[in-house]
N, C-alpha and C positions, 0 to 999 in steps of 0.2 A: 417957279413963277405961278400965282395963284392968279385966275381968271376967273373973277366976279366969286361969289359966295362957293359955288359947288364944284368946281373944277381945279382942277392943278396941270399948270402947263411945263412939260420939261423941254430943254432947247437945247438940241447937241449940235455941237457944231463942228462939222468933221475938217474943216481944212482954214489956211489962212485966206482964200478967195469970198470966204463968207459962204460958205456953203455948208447950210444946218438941216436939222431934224427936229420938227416941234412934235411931242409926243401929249396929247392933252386925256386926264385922268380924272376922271369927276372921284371929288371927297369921297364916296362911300363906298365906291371900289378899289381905293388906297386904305380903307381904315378896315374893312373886309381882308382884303389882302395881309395887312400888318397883323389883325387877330389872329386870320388862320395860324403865319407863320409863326406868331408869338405861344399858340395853342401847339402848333407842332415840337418848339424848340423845348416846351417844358413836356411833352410826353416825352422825345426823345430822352430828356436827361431823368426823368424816372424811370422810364422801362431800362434806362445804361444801368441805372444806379440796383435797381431791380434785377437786369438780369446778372450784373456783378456780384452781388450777395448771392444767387440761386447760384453760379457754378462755383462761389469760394466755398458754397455746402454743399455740392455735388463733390468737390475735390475732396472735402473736408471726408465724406461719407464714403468716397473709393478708396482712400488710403484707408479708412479703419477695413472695410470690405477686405481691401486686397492683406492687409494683416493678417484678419481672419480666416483669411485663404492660406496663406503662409502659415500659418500655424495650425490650420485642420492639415494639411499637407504634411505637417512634418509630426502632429499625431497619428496621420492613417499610415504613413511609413513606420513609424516606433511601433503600434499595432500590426501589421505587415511580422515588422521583425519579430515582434513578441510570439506572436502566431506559427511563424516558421522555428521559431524556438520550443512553443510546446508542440508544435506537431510532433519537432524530432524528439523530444523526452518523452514523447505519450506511445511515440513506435520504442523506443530503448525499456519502457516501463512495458510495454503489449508483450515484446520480447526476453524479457525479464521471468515477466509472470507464467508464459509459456514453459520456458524451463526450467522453471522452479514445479510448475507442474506436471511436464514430465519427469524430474529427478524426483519429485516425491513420489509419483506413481511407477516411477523403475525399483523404490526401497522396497516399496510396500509390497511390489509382486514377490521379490526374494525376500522379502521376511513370512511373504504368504508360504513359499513355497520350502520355506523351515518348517513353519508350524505344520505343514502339511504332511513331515516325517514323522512328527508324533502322534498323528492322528488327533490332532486339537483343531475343533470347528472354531471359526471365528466370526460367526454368525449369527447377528441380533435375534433374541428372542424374537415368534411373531413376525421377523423380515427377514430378509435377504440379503447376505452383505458380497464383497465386490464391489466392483464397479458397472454400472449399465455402458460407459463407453469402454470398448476393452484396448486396453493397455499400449498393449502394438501397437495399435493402431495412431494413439495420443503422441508417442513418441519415437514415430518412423513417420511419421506423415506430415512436414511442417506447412502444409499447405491447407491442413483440414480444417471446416468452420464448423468450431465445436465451441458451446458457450463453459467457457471455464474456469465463472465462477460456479458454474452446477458441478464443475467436474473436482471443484475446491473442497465444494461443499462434501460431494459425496468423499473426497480423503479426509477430512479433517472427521470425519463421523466412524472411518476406516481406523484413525489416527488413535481416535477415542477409544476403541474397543481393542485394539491394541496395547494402548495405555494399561489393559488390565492381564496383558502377555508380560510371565516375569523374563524381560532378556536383560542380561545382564548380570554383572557381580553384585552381591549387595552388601557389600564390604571389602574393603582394601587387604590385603595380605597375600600368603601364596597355598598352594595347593598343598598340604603336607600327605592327606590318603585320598584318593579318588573314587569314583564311585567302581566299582565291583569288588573282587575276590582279591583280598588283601589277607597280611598279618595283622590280628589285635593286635595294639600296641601293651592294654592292657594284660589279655588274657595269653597272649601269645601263640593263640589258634587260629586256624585258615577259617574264615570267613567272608559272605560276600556285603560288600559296602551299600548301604542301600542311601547314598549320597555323596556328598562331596566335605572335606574338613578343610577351612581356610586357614590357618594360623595368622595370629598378628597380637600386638602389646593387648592390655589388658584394659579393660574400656574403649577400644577402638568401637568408632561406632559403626551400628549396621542398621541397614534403610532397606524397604521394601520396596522391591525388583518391578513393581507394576500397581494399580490400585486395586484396591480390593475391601473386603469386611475382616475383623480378626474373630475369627471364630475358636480360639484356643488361647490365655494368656496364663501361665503359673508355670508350678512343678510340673513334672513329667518323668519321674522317676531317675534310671539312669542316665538320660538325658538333661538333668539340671531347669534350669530355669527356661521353659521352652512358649515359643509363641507359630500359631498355624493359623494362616491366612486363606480367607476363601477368595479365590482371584475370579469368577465366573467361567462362565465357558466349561466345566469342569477342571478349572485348573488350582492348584493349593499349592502354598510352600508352608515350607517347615525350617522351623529354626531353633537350634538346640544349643545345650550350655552357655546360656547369659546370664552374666553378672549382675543385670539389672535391666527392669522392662520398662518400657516406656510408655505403652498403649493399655490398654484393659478390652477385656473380651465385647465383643458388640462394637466397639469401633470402627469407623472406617477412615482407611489411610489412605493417602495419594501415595502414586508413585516419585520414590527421592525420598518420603521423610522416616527419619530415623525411629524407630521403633522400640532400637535397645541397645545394650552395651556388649562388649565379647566379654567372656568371661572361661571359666574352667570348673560350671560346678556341674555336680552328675558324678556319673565315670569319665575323667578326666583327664590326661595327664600333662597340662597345660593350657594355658589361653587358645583357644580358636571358635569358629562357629562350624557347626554340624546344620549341613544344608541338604534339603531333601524337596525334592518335584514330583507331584501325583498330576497325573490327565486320565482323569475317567477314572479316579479310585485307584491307579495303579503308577505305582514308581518308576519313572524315568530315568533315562541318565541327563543328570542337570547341563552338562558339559557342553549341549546345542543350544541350553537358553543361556548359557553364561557367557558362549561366545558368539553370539548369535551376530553382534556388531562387527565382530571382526570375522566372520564369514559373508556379513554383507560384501562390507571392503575391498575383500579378494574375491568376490563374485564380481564387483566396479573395478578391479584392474588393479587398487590402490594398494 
């Protein structure tokens, strides 16, 4: 109910006796009132609408988050695992290398202490050979902190100079005369052998026992077509009655490669090679460097 131009009058009437409530509202605190609330209802439904899009990309951004956590999680474990995978190959590989470096440094002592029967130094011009960590101690001590690639280094330098020790056969076949006091086969007088005769077919090849220079390639009188190696260290072999050479004088050969063929010229009375060992200008018996490997052997038990 409108009362005159500015007012608005409400009339409630609470019972059938006639008993009301006239409520009267002047116009501009009805149209104040209606703004505000008409002001309030549309912020309400933008800030709804507002904060509904903010948490559908708060959602949107915790599931990619929690993804991304799931799957750093289940990279740091495959990492984790990887890592406990090469720790234990890199202790099987520490422990590998260990005893590959004491088994090289247990040959080396007994091959040392071969060449130490014939009085052949194996020691670098100029240095010192050996080793600075000694021996025993590398392989009795599995607890010792010893840098082992120095100790690699220093056998593989051991290894080398060795490399120029003839051990070994340097050709296939069997022993037919030994080295000392024999019958000529030829002459049929007592004499003493100042090497070893190998027998075996004819062209069987023969390879030099260590490296070295050839300092002798041709004839050689009763010994046929002969080749003499300077091994250093004062050590030389000699190789007698071949059928054909392989090298020429001033060469230098690695240990393994062939050199020559067996043959039977000279004094002769068949196919074999005449093997002979100087240390320090003086003839050995070749018999400790031909079996030098298999005195290692049964020095290791095997």
């Amino acid at each position: 109910m409108k009362d005159g131009k500015d007012k608005f009058q409400i009339i409630l009437i609470k019972d059938e006796l006639a008993n009301y409530l006239r409520l009267s509202i002047s116009k501009k605190v009805l149209l104040t009132f209606v703004s505000i609330l008409s002001i309030s209802f549309v912020f309400f439904a933008f800030y709804s609408v507002y904060a509904f899009l903010k948490l559908k990309k708060y959602n949107s951004e915790k599931k990619v988050l929690l993804s991304n956590i799931e799957s750093l999680e289940r990279n740091l474990n495959e990492v984790k695992r990887e890592n406990s995978q090469l720790h234990e190959k890199v202790s099987i590989l520490e422990k590998e290398r260990r005893e590959t470096v004491q088994e090289l440094a247990r040959r080396i002592e007994i091959i040392n202490s071969l060449m130490k029967k014939v009085g052949l130094n194996v020691k670098e011009k100029g240095g010192e050979g050996g080793l600075s960590i000694p021996l025993s101690k590398i392989f009795t001590e599995d607890d010792v902190d010893f840098d082992s690639r120095d100790v690699i280094k220093q056998i593989d330098s051991l290894i080398k100079r060795f490399n120029h020790v003839p051990i070994g056969y340097p050709t296939y076949g069997r022993i037919t005369s030994p080295y000392g006091l024999r019958v000529n086969p030829v002459t049929g007088k007592l004499e003493f052998h100042l090497g070893v005769d190998i027998a075996n077919y004819w062209g069987t090849p023969i390879r030099t026992p260590a490296d070295g220079r050839v300092i002798k390639a041709g004839k050689c009188g009763l010994m046929g077509r002969c080749i003499e190696i300077d091994h250093g260290n004062g050590v030389r072999t000699y190789f007698g009655h071949m059928s054909k050479l392989l090298v020429r004088k001033g060469q230098f050969v690695k240990k393994g490669e062939i050199i020559g063929l067996m043959g039977s010229t000279g004094r002769s009375t068949g196919p074999h090679l005449h093997y002979t060992i100087k240390v320090n200008g003086k003839i050995v018996n070749p018999k400790l460097f031909l079996e030098a490997v298999r005195n290692v052997r049964k020095k290791e038990g095997r």
